[in-house]
TILUMDREN-367719 format. One record per residue: residue in one letter; y negated, x negated, z of N, C-alpha, C in turn. Coordinates in steps of 0.001 Angstrom, whole numbers, padded with zeros to 6 digits, always signed. Layout:
! TILUMDREN-367719
AYXZYXZYXZ...
//
This chain:
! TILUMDREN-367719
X-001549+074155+087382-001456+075588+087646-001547+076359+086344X-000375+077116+086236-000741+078111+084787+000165+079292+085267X-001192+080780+085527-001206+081996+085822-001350+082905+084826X-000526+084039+084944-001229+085069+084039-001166+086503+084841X-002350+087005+084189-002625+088399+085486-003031+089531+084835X-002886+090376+085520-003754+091877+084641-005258+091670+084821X-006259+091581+083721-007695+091919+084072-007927+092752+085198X-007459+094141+085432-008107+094751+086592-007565+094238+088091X-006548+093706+087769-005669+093184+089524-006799+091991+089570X-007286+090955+088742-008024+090184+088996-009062+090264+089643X-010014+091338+088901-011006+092151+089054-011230+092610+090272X-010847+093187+090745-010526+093864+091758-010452+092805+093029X-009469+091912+092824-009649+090909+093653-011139+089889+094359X-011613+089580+092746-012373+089261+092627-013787+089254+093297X-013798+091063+093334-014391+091802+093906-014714+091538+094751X-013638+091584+095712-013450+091621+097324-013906+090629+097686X-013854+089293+097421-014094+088190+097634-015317+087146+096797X-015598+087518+095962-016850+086681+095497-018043+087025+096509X-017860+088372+096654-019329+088683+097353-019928+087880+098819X-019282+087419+099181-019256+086677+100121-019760+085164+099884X-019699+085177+098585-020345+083585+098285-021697+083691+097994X-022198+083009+099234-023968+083140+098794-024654+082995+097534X-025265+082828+096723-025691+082818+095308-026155+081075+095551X-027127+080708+096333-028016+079840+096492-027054+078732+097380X-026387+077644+097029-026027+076985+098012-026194+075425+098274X-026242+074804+099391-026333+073643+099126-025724+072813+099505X-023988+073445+099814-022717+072507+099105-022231+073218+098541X-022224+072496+097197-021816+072701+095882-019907+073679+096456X-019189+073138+097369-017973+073974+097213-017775+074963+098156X-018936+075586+098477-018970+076881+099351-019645+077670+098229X-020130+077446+096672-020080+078393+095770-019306+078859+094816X-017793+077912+095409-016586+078318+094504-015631+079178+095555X-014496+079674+094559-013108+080553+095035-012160+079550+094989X-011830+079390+096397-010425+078804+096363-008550+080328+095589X-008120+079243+094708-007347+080122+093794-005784+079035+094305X-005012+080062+094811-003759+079652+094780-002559+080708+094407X-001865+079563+093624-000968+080593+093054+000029+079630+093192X+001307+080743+093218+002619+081021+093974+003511+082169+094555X+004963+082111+094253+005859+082999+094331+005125+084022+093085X+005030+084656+093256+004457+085809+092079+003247+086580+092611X+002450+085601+093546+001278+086076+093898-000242+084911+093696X-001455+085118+092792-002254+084406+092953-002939+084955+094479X-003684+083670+095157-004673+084216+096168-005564+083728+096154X-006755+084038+096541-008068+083894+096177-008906+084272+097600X-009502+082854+097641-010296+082604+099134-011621+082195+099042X-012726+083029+099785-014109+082701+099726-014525+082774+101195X-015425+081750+101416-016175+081936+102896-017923+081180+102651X-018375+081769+103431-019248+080868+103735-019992+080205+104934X-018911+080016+105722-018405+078983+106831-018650+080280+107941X-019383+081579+107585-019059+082302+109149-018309+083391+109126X-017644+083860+107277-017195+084978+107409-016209+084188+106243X-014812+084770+106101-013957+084474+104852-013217+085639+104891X-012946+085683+103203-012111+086909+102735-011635+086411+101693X-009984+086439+102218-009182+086638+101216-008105+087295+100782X-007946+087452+099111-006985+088509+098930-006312+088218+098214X-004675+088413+098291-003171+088152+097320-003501+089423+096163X-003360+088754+094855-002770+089860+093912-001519+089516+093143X-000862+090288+092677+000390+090178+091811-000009+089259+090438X+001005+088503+089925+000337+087407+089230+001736+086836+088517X+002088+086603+087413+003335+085648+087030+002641+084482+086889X+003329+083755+087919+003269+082154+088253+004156+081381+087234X+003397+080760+085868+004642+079899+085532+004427+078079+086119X+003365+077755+086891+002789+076598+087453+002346+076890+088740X+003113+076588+089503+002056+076892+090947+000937+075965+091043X-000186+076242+091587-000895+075225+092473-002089+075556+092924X-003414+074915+092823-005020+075232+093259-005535+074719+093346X-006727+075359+092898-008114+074884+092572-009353+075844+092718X-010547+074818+092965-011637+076241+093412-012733+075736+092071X-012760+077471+091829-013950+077168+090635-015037+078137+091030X-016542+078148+090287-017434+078985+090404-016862+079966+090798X-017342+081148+092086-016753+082553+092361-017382+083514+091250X-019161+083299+091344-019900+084213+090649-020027+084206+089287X-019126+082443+088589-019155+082563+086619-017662+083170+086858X-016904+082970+087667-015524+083586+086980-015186+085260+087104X-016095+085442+088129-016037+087033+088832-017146+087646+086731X-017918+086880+086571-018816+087451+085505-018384+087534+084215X-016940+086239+083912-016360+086312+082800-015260+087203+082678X-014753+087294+083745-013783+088458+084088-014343+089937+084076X-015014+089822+084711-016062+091726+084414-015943+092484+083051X-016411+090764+081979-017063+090992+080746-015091+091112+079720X-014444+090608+080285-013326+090944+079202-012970+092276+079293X-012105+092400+077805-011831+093558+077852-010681+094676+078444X-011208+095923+078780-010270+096676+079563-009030+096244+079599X-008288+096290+080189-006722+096193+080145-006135+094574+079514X-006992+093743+079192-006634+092837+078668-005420+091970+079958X-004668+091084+079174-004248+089865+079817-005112+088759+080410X-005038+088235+081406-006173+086826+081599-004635+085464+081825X-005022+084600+081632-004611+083188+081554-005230+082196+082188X-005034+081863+083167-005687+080965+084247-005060+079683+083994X-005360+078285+083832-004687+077022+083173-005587+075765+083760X-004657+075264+084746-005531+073926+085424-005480+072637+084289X-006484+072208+083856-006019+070377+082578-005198+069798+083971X-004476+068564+083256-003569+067732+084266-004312+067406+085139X-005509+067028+084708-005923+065737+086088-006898+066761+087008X-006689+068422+086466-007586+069307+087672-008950+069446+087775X-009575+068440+086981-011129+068314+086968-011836+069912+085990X-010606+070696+085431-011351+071887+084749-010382+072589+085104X-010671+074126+084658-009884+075128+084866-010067+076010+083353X-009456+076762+082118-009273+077678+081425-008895+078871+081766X-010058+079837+081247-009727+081104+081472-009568+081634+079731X-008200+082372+079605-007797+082911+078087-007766+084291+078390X-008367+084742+077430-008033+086026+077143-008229+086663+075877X-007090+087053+075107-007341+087157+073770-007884+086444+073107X-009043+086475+071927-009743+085286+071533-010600+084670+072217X-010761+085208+073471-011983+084446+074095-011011+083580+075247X-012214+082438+074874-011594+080911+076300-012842+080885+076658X-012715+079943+078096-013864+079875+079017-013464+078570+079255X-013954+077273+079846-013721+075907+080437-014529+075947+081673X-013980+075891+082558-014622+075840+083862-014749+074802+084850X-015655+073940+085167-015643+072959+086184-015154+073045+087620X-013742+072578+088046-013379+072643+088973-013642+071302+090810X-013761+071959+091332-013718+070892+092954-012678+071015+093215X-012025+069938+094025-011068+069873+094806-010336+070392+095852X-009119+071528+095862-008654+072388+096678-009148+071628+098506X-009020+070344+098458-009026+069497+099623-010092+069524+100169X-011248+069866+099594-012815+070035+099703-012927+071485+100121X-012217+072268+100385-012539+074092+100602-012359+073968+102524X-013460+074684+102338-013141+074575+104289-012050+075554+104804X-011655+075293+105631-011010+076316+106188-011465+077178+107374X-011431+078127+107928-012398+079146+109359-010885+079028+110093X-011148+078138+110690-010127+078380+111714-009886+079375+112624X-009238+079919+112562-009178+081361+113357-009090+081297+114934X-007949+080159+114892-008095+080054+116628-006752+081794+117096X-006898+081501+118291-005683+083101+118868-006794+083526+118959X-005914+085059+119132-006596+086124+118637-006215+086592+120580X-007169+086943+120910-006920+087976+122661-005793+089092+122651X-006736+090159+121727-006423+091602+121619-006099+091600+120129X-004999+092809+119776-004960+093272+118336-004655+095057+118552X-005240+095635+117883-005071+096771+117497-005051+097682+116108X-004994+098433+116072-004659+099215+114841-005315+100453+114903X-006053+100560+113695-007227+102220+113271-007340+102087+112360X-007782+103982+111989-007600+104587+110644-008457+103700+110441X-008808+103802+109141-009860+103339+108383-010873+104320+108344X-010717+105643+108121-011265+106846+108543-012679+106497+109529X-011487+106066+110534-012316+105848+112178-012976+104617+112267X-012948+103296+111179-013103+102678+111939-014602+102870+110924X-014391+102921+109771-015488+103299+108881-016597+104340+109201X-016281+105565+110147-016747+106001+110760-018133+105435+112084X-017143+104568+112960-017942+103910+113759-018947+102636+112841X-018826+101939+111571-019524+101385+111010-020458+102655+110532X-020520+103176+109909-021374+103902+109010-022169+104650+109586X-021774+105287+111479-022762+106095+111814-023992+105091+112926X-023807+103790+112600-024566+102740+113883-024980+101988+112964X-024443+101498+111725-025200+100376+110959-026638+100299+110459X-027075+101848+110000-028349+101223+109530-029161+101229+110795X-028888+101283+112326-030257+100871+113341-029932+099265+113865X-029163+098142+112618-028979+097316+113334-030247+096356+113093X-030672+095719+113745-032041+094787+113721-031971+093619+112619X-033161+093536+112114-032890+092531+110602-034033+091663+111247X-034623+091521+112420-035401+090309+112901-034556+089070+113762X-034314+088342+113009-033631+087124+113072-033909+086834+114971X-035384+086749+115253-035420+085898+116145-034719+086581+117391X-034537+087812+117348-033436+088985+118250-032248+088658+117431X-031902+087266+117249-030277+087424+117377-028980+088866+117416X-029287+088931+118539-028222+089337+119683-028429+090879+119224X-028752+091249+118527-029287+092212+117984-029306+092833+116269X-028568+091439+115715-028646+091496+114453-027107+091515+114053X-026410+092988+114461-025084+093436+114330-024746+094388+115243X-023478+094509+115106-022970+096262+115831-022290+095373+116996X-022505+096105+118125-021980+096090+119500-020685+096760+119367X-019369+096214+119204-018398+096865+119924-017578+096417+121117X-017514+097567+121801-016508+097510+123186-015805+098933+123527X-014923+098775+124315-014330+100115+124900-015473+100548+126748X-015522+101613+126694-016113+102101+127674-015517+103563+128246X-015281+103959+129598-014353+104945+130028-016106+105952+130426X-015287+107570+129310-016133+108363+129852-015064+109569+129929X-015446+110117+130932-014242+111734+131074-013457+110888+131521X-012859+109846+132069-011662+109424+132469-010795+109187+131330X-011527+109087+129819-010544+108167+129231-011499+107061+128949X-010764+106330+127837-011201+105423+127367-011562+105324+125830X-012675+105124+125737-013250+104911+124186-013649+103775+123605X-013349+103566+122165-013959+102020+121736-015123+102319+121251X-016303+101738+121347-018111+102125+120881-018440+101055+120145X-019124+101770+119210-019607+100836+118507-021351+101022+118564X-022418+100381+118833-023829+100909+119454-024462+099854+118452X-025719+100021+117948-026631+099087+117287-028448+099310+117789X-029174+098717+117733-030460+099176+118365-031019+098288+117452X-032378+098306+116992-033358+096924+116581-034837+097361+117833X-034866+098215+118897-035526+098109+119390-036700+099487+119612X-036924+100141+118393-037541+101244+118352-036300+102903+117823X-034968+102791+117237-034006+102954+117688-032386+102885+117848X-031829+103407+118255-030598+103222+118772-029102+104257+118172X-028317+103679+117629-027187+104606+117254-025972+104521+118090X-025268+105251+118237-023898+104927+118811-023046+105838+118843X-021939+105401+118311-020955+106367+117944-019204+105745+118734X-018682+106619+118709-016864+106617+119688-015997+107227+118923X-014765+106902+119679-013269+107394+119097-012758+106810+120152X-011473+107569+120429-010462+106914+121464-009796+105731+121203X-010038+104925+122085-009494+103802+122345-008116+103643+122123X-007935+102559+120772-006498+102535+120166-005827+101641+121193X-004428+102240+121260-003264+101049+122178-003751+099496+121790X-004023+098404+122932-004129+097372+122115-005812+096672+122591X-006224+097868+122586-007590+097450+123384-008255+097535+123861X-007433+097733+125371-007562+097726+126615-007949+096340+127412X-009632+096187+128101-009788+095257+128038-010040+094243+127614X-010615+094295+126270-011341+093339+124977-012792+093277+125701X-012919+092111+125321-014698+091544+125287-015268+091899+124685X-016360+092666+124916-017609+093454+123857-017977+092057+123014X-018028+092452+122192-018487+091308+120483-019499+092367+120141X-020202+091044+119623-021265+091656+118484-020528+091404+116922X-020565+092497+115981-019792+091586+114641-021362+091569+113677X-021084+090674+113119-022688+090045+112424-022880+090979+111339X-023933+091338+111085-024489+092051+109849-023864+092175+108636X-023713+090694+107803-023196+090453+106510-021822+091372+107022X-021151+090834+107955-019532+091430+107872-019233+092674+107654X-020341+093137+109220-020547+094731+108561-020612+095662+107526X-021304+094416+106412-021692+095191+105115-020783+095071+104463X-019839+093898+104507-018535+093789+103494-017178+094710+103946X-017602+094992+105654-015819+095567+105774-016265+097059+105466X-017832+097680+105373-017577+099010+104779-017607+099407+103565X-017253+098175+102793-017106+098312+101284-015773+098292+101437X-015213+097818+102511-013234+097317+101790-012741+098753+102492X-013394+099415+103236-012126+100369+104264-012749+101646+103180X-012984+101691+101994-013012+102915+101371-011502+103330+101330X-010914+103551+101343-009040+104073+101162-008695+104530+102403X-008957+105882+102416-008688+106791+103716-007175+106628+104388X-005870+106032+103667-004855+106119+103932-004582+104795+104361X-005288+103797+104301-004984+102340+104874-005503+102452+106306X-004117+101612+107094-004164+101498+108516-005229+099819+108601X-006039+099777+109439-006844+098501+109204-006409+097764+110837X-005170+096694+110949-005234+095602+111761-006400+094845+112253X-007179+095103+113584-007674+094275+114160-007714+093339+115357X-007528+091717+114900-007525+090852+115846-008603+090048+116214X-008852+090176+117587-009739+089784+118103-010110+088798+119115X-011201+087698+119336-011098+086895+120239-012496+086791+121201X-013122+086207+121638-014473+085974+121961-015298+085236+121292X-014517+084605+119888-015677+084244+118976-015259+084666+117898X-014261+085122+117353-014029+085387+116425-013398+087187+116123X-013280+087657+114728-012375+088853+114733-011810+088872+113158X-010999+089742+113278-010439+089178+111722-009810+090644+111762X-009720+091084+109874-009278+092580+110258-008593+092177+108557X-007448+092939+108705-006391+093269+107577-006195+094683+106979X-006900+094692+105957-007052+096101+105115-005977+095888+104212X-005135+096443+103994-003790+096503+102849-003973+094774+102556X-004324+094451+101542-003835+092980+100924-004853+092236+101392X-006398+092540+102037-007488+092163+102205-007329+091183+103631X-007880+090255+103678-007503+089747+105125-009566+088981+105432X-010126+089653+105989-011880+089475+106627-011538+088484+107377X-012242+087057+107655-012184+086806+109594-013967+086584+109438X-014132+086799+110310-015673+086098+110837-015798+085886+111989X-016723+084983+112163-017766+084361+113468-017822+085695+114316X-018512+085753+115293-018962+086882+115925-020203+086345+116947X-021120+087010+116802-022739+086679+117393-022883+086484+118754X-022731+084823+119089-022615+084066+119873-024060+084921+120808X-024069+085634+121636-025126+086192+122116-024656+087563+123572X-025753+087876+124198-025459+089062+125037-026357+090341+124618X-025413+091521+124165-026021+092610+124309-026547+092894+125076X-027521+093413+124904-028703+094171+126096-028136+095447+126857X-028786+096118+128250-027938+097220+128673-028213+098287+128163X-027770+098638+126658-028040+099768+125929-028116+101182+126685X-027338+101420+127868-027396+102451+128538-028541+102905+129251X-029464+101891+129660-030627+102160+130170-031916+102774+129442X-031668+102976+128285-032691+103343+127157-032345+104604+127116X-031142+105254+127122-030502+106397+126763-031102+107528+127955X-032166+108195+127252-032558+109029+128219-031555+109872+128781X-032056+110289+130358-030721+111504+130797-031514+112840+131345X-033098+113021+131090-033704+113953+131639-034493+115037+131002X-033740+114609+129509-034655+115201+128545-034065+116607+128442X-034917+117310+128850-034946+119277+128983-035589+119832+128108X-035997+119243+126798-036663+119892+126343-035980+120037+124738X-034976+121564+124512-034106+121464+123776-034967+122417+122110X-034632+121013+120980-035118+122036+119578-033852+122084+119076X-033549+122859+118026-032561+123063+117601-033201+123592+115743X-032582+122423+114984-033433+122763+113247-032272+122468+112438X-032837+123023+111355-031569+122992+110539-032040+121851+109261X-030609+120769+109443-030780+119465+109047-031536+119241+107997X-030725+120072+106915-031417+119613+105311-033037+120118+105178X-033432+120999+105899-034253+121574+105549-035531+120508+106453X-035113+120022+107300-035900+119125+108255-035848+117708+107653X-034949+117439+106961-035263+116206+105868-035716+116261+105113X-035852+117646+104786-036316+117395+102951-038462+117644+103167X-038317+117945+104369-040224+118360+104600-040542+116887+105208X-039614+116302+106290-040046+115053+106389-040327+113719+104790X-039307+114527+104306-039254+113307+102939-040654+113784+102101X-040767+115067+102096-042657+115384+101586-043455+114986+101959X-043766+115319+103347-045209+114924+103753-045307+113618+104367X-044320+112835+104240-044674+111296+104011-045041+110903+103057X-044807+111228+101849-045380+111047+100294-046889+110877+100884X-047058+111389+101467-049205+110920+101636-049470+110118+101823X-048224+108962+103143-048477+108120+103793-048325+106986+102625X-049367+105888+103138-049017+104891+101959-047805+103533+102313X-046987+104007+103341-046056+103301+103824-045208+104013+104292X-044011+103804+103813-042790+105167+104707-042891+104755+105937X-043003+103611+107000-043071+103581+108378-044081+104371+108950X-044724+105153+108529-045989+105681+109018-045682+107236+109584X-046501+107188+110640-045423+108267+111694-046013+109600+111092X-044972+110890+111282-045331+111899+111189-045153+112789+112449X-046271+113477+112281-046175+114157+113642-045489+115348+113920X-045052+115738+115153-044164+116859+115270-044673+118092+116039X-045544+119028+116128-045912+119964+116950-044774+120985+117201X-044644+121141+118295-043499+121742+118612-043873+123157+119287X-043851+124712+118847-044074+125519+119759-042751+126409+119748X-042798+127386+120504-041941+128735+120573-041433+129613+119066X-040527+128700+118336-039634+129529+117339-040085+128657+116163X-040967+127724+116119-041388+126636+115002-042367+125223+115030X-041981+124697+114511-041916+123446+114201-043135+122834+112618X-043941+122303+113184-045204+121856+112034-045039+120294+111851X-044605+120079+111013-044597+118400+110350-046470+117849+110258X-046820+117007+110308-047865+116757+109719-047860+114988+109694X-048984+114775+108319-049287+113250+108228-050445+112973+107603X-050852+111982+108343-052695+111845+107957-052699+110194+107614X-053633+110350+106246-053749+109102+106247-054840+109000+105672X-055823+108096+106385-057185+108162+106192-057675+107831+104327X-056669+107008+103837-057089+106728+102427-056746+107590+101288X-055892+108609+101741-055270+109257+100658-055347+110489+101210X-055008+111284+102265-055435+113239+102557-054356+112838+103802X-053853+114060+103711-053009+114784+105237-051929+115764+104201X-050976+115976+105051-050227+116672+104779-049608+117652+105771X-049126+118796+105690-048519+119617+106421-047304+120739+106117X-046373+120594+106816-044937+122259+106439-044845+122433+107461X-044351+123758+107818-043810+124656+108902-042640+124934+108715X-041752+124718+109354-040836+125247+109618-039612+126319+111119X-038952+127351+110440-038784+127643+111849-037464+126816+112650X-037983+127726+113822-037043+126335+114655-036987+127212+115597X-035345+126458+116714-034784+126757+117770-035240+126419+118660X-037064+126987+119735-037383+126555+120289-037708+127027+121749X-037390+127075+122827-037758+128254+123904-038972+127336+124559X-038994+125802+124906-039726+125308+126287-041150+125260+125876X-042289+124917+126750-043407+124155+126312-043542+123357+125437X-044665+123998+124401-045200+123154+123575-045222+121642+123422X-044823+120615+122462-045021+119418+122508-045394+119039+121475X-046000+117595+120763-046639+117209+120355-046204+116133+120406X-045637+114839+119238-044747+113545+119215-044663+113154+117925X-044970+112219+118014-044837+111145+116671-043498+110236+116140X-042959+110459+115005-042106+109490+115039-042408+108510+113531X-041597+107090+113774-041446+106804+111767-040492+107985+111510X-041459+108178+109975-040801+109087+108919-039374+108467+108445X-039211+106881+108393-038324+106522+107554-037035+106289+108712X-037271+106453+110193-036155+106323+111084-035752+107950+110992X-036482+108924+111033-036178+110037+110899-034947+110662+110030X-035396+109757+108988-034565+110264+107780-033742+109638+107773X-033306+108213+108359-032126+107496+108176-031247+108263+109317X-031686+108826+110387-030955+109474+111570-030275+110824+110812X-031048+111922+110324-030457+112995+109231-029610+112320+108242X-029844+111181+107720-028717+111331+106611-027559+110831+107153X-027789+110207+108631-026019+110131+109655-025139+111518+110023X-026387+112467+110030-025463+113715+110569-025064+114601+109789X-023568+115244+110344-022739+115540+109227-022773+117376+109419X-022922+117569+110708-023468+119219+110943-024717+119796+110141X-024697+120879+109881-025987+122092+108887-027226+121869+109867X-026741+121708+111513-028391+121740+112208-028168+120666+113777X-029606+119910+113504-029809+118936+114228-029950+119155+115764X-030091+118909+116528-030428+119124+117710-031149+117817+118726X-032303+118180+118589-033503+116986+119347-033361+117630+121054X-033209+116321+121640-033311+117000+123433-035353+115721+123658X-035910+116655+124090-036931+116035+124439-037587+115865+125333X-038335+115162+125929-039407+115091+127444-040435+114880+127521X-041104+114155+126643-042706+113889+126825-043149+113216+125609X-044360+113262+124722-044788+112264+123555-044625+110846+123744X-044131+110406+125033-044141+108958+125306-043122+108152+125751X-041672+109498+125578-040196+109182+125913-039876+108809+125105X-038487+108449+124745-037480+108570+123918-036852+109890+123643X-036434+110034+122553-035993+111313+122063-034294+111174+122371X-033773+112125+122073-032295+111768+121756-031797+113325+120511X-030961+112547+119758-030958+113580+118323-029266+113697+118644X-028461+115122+118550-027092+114616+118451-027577+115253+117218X-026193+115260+117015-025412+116140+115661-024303+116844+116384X-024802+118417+115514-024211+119410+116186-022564+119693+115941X-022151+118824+114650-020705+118471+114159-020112+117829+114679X-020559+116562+115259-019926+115230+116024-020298+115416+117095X-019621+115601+118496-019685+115250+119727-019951+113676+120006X-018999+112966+118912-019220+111619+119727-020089+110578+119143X-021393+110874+118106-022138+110252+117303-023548+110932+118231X-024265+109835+118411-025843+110091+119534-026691+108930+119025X-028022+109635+118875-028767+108923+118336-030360+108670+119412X-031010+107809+119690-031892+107531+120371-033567+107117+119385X-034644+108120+119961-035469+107434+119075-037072+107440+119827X-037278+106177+119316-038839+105612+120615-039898+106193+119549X-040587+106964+120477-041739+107656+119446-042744+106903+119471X-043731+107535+117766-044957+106426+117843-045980+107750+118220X-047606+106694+118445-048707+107161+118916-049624+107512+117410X-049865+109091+117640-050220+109757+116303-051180+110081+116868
//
């Protein structure tokens, strides 16, 4: 194999796909990039047996062939050359190394055997559809951070998507919970997937496809199965596993009786929550909410260090309340909403809350209060 490429097309590639290779591994060829080159495109493939991503870049091929070398020394020698340079990719005959040239600098790289790279079999796909990236980045970004990072809840450790009919249409949802609370956000249901099996998509994936759908103008292909899903961003091609598990009936958590309406204005309700937690000696540590007629009192006590307190005014007509929440779910719920003022519907210190955002109709947030 002997390639030559632009540093940043590499780069870039590179990108997309090293990250996916665990750092720590213990087979040696799930910490390399499978590299194939051909026609006038190198491609470059990483998995680590539950998620793979790979991506074609433009490349003059004067040797076709492949080989997988370190993802994370070649992604690091590549970083380090210089801007705009040329790179030179060069298999020795017998394949056991790989050369990277660029200008005066060479690299020798220990290569494994293309024959040794696993492949993720994809298997058919059920359903395929097509969404902005806009939208679909949307439904990742406003549900991801309530997804659960306690392993032994599985079924729980990724975003729920399915289509669900409300108003008599149909919407695709994407919902996440770890238990204390709950996000979930919609968009109309693209042609295509009508009738798909609710999947869970796993955490890691989550985190990599809302790094790739930054490019507001790319249409993002998704095919889907009951274990698998695979999505095509311009040159980018994701597949992963999907979390062999059953969502819980998220709908039953979702209070429907809560009459008790505040209405605050966002930034100003984050930025007093982000103060008077400073006392607490743990951001999980609840702050309390006194709620009367036209304002709103933050407070937080912590026996080793003082108390804290702000007032603020607020949109309030009903009976007084009194409710605890974490400071640090608080603030991850405000920095989802994209409206000037929040809107809490409430019922008792011992309900669930529900927060919309007064910008998004179709972004709802759920939150289990603590005992202050």
């Amino acid at each position: 194999m002997r390639v030559i490429l632009e540093r940043s097309n590499l780069l870039k590639s590179l990108n997309h796909v090293h990250r996916v290779v665990e750092r720590r591994n213990t087979i040696p060829i799930l910490s390399n990039v499978l590299l194939s080159a051909e026609g006038a495109s190198l491609e470059m493939k990483a998995t680590d047996l539950d998620l793979e991503v790979t991506e074609a870049t433009p490349a003059k091929v004067e040797r076709g062939g492949a080989t997988t070398v370190p993802a994370h020394l070649l992604y690091d020698i590549v970083r380090k050359l210089a801007d705009g340079a040329e790179v030179m990719l060069k298999t020795d005959e017998d394949g056991n190394a790989m050369t990277v040239t660029s200008g005066r600098s060479s690299f020798r790289l220990q290569c494994l055997p293309q024959s040794d790279f696993p492949e993720l079999s994809a298997g058919s796909f059920s359903h395929i559809f097509r969404l902005d990236s806009v939208a679909l980045k949307g439904l990742i970004e406003k549900t991801q951070f309530a997804i659960s990072t306690e392993e032994t809840r599985y079924y729980l450790n990724g975003i729920f998507l399915h289509t669900h009919e409300a108003g008599g249409k149909l919407k695709l949802r994407s919902v996440a919970t770890d238990g204390h609370r709950l996000a979930r956000a919609e968009i109309d249901a693209p042609a295509g997937s009508e009738g798909m099996p609710g999947i869970i998509i796993p955490r890691k994936t989550v985190s990599e496809l809302q790094k790739l759908v930054d490019d507001p103008d790319v249409a993002v292909t998704t095919e889907l199965s009951d274990t698998k899903i695979r999505f095509t961003i311009g040159s980018v091609i994701l597949t992963s596993k999907l979390i062999d598990g059953t969502f819980p009936d998220y709908q039953r958590v979702i209070p429907t009786g809560n009459d008790k309406k505040l209405i605050i204005d966002r930034q100003s309700f984050a930025a007093a929550v982000d103060r008077v937690s400073t006392i607490s000696s743990e951001r999980g540590r609840a702050v309390k909410l006194s709620i009367n007629e036209g304002q709103l009192t933050l407070a937080v006590n912590n026996p080793d260090s003082g108390s804290a307190t702000e007032e603020l005014a607020a949109d309030y007509t009903s009976d007084p309340i009194e409710i605890g929440f974490n400071a640090k779910y608080l603030l991850d719920v405000a920095a989802q909403l994209t409206g000037s003022e929040a809107k809490f519907m409430l019922a008792d210190a011992g309900s669930p809350t529900l927060i919309h955002d007064m910008a998004d109709e179709t972004a709802l947030y759920v939150l289990m209060p603590m005992r202050v």
